[in-house]
C-alpha positions in Angstrom: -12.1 -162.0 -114.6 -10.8 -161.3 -118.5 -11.5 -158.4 -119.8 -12.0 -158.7 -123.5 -10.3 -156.0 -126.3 -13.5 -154.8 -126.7 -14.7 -153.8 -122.9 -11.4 -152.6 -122.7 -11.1 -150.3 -126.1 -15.1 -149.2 -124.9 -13.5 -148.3 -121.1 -10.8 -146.5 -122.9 -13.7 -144.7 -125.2 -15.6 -143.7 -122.3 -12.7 -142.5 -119.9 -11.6 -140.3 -123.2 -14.7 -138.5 -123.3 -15.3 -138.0 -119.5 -11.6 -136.5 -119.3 -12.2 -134.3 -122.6 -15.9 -133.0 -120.5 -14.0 -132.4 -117.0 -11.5 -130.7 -119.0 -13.7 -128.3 -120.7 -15.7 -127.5 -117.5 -12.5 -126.9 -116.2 -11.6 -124.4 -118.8 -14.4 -122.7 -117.9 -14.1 -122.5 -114.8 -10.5 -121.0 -115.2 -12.0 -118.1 -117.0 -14.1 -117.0 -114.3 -13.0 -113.7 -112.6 -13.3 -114.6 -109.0 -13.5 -117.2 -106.5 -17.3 -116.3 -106.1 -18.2 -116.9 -109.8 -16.1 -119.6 -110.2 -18.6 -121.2 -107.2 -21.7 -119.9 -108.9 -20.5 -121.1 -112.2 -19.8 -124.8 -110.7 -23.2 -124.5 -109.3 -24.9 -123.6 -112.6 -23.2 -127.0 -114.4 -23.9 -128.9 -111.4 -27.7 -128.0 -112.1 -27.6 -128.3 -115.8 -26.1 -132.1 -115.0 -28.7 -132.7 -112.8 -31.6 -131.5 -115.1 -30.0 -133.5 -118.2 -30.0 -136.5 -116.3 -34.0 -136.4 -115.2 -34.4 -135.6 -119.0 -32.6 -139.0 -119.8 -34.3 -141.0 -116.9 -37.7 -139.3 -117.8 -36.8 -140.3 -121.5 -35.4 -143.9 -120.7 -38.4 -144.7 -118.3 -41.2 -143.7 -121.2 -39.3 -145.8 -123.6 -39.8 -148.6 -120.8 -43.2 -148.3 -120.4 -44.0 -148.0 -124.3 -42.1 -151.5 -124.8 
């Protein structure tokens, strides 16, 4: 299976801005004080992930239905 310059350049896109997200959470995470916090704060972007993806799907599936 060929992958064309464009798949490619838009795989290329996307593992950019996944790496530059990790990266930051990662900073943050870094600046916590303490193991403990550094737990809570994984937890509290773990959540916020979690609730911004049932914002998309909620979004995504009323755009279905409105089609």
């Amino acid at each position: 299976m060929a992958i064309t310059e464009d798949l490619r350049t838009q795989l290329q896109q996307e593992r950019a801005r996944r790496e530059l997200t990790l990266g930051s959470i990662r900073s943050h995470l870094e600046e916590q004080p303490s193991a403990n916090t550094v737990r809570a704060c994984a937890r509290s972007w773990c959540r916020d992930i979690t609730a911004l993806a049932e914002t998309v799907i909620s979004a995504a599936t009323s755009t279905e239905t409105n089609e």
